[in-house]
C-alpha positions as CSV (number, residue, x, y, z in Angstrom):
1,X,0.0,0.0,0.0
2,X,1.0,3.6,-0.7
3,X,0.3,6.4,1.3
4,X,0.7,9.8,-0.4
5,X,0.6,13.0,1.6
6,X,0.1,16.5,-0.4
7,X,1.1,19.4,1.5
8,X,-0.6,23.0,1.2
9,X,2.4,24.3,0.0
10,X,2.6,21.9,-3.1
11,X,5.1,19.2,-1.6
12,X,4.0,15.8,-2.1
13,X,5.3,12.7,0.4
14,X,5.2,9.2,-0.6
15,X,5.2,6.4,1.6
16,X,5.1,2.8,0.4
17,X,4.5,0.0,3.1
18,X,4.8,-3.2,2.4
19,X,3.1,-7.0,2.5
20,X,5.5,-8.6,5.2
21,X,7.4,-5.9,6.6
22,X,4.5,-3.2,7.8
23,X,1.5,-5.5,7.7
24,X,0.7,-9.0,6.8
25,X,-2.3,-11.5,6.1
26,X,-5.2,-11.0,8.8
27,X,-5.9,-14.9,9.2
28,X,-3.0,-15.8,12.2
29,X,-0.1,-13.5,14.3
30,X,2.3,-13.4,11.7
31,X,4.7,-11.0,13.7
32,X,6.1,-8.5,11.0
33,X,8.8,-5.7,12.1
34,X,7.1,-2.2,11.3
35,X,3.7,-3.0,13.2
36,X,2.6,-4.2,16.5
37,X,0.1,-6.7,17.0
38,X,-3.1,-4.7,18.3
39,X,-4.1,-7.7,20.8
40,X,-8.1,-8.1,21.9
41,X,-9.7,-6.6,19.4
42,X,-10.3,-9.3,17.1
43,X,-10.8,-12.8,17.8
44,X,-8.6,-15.5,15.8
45,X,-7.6,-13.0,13.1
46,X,-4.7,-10.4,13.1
47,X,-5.3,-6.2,13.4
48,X,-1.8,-4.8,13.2
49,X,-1.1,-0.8,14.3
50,X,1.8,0.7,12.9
51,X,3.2,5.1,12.9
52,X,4.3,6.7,9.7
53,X,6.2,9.9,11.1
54,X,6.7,12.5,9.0
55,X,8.1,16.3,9.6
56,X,5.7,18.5,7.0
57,X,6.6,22.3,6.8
58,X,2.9,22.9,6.0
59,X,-0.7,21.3,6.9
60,X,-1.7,18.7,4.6
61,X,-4.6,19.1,2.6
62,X,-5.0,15.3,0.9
63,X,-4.3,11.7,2.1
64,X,-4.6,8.9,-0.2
65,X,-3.6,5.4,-0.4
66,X,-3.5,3.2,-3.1
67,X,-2.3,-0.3,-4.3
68,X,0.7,-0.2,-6.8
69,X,0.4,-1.9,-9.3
70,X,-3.3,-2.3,-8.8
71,X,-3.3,-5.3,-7.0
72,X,-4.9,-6.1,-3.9
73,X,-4.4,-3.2,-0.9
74,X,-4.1,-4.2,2.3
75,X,-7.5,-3.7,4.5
76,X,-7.1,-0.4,6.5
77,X,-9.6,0.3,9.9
78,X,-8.5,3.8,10.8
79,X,-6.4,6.6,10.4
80,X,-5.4,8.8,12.2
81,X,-3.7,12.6,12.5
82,X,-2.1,14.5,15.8
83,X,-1.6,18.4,15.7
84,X,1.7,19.5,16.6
């Protein structure tokens, strides 16, 4: 999955996260190094959490995320911002 950030200012941030390193398949606990297992939520599946940090020099005004490629995108439950 890609997540792309456009800033007010014109500056565009890309972020790709990938199948096995941020997030995995929900059936099992596949552990996976950029997320953290988000434990009793879900019942004999897997919800991961994970941070992308980024330093803007202006608000965003558009979030997006995509598949490359156009294949299938990972399943995502929330997101979330926090003013600095």
């Amino acid at each position: 999955m890609t997540v792309k950030l456009t800033y007010a200012n014109g500056k565009v941030d890309e972020v790709d996260l990938r199948d096995g390193i941020v997030f995995t398949d929900y059936v099992g606990d596949v552990k996976v190094p950029g997320s953290k297992f988000a434990d009793g939520l879900v019942k004999n599946k897997s919800l991961r959490w994970f941070t992308v940090s980024l330093q803007p020099d202006s608000p965003f005004t558009k979030v997006e995320l995509s598949s490359p490629g156009g294949g299938p995108a990972a399943t995502t439950v929330a997101v979330t911002a926090e003013l600095q």
